[in-house]
Backbone as CSV, one residue per row, in Angstrom:
resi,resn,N_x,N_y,N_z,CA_x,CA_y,CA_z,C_x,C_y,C_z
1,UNK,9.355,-56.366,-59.918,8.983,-56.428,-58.527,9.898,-55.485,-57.757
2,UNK,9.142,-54.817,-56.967,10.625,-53.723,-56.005,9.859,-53.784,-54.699
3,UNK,10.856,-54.341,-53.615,10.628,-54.321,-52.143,11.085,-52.968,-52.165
4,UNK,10.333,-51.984,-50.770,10.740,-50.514,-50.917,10.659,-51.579,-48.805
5,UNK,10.146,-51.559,-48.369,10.422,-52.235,-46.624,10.434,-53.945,-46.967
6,UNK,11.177,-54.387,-45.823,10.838,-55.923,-45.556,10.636,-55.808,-44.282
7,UNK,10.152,-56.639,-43.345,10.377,-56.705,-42.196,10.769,-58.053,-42.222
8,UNK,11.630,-58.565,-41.345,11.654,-60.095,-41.052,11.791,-60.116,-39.190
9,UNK,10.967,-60.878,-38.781,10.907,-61.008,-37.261,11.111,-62.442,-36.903
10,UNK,12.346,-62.783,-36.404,12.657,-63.724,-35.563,12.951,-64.131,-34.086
11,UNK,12.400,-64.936,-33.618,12.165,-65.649,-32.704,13.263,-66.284,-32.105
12,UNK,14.295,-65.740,-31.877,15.297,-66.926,-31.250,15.212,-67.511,-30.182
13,UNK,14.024,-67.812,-29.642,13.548,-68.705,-28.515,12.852,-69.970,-28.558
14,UNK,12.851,-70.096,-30.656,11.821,-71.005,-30.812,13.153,-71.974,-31.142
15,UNK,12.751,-73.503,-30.801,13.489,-74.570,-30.513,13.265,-75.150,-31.977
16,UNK,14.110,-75.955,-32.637,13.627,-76.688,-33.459,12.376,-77.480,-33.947
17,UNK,12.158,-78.471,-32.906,10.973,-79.066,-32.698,9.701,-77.994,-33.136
18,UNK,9.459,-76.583,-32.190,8.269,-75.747,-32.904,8.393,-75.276,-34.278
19,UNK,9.403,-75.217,-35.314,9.771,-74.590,-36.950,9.008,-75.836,-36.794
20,UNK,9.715,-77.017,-36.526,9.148,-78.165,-37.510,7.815,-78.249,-37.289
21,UNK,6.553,-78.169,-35.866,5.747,-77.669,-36.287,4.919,-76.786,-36.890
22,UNK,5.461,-75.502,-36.970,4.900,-74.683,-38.143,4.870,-74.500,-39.243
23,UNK,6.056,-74.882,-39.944,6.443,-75.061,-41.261,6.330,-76.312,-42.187
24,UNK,6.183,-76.740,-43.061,6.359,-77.785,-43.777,7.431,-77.966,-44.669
25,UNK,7.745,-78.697,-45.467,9.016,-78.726,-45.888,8.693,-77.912,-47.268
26,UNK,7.662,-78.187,-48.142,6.790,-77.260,-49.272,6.843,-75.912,-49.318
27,UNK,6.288,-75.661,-48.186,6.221,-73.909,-47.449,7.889,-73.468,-47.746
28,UNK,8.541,-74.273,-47.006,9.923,-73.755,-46.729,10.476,-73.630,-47.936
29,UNK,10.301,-74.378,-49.260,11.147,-74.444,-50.346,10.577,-73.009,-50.934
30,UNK,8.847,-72.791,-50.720,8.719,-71.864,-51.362,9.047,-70.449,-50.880
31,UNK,9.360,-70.416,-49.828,10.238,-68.903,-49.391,11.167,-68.965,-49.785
32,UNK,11.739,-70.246,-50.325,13.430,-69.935,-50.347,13.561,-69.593,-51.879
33,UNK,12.312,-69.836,-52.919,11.868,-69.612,-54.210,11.764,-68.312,-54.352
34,UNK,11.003,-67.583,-53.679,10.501,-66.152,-53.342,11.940,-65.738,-52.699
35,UNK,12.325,-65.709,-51.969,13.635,-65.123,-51.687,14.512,-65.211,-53.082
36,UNK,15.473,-66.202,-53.621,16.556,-66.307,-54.709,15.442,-65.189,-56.004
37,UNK,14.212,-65.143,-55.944,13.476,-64.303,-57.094,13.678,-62.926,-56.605
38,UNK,13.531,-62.595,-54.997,13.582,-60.861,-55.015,15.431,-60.377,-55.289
39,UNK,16.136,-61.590,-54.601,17.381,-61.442,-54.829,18.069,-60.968,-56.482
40,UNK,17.351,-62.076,-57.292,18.040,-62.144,-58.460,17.426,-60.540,-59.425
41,UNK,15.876,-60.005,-58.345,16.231,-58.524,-59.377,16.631,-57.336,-58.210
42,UNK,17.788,-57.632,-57.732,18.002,-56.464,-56.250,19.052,-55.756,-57.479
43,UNK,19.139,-54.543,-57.430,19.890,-53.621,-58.276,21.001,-53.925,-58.063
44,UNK,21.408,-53.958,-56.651,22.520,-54.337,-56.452,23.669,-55.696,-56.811
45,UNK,22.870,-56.741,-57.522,23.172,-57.696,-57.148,23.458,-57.892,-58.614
46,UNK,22.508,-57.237,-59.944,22.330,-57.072,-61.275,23.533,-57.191,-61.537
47,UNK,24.037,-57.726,-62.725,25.341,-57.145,-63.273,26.942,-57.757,-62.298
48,UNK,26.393,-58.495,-61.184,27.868,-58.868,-60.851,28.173,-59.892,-61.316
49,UNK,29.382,-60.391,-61.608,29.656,-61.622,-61.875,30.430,-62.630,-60.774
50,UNK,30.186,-63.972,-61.403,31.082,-64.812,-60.252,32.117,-65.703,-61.724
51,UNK,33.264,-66.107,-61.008,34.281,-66.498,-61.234,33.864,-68.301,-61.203
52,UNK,33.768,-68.865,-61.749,33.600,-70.455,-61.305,34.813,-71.004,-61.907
53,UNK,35.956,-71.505,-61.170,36.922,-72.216,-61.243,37.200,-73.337,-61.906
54,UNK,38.120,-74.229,-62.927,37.982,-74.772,-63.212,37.736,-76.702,-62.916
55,UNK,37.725,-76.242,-61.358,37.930,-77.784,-60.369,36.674,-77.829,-60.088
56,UNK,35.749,-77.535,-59.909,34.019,-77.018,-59.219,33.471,-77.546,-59.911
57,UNK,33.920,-78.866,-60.971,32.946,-79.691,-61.805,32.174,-80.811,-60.838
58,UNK,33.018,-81.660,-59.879,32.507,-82.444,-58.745,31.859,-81.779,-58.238
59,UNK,30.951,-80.677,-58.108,29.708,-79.891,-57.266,28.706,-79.559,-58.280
60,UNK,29.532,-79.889,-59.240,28.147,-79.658,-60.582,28.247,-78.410,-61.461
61,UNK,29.477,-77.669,-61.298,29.482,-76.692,-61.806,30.039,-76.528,-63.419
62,UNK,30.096,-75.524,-63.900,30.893,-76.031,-65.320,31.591,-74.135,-65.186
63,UNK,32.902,-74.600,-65.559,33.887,-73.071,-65.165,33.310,-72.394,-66.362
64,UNK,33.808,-70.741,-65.669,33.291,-69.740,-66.624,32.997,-68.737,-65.888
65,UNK,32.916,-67.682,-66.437,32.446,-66.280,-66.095,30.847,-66.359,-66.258
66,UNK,30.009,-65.999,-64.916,28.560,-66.227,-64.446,28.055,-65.020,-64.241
67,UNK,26.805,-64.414,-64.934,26.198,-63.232,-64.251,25.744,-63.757,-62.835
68,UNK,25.859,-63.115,-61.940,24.957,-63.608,-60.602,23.449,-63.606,-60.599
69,UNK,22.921,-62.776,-60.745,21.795,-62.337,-60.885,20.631,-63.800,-61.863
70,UNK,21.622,-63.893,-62.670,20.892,-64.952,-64.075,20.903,-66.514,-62.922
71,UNK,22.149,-66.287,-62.553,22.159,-67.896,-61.539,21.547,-68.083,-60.635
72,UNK,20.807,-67.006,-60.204,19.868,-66.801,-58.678,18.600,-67.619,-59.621
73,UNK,18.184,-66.878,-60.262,16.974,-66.888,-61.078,16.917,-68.404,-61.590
74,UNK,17.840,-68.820,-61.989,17.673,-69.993,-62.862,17.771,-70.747,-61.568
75,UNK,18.492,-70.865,-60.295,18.031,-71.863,-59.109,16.998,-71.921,-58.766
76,UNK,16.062,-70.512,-58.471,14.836,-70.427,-58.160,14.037,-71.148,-59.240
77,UNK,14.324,-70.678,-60.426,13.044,-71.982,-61.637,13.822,-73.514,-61.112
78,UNK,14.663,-73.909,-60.748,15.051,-75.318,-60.695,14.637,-75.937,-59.534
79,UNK,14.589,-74.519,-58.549,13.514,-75.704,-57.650,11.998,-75.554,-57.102
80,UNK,11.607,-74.282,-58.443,10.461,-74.516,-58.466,9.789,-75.960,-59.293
C-alpha cells in the first residue's frame, strides 16, 4: 500500500457531543486499524526498533529489543 497525498481536515469547532454523533465507536476502532496498518508500512518507520525495559511487564509488555513496524501491525490484527 503507498499513500503518495493524505488530506486530513479538522474541525476544531466541533464539540464533543457532535463526534459522538457522527461517529460510532466501530467506525472509530476501524480508522484507528487503517491508520496503525498505513503506519506499520511507512518507510520511515520500517526497521526502527524500540527498547522495552525490563519493569513494563505491569502494562503487559515482555522486555526486549522490538521492530516497530512488526508491533504496529500486530496491534492493528489485535484489534481487528
Amino acid at each position: 500500500m503507498k499513500v503518495k497525498n493524505l488530506t486530513v481536515n479538522i474541525n476544531m469547532q466541533t464539540n464533543e457531543e457532535d463526534y459522538e454523533q457522527t461517529i460510532n465507536p466501530f467506525e472509530a476502532r476501524e480508522m484507528l486499524i487503517d491508520v496503525l496498518r498505513c503506519a506499520s508500512q511507512d518507510k520511515h518507520i520500517i526497521g526502527q526498533k524500540v527498547i522495552i525495559p525490563d519493569d513494563c511487564e505491569k502494562y503487559g509488555f515482555v522486555e526486549g529489543n522490538f521492530d516497530v513496524s512488526v508491533m504496529i501491525h500486530f496491534l492493528a490484527d489485535m484489534l481487528e
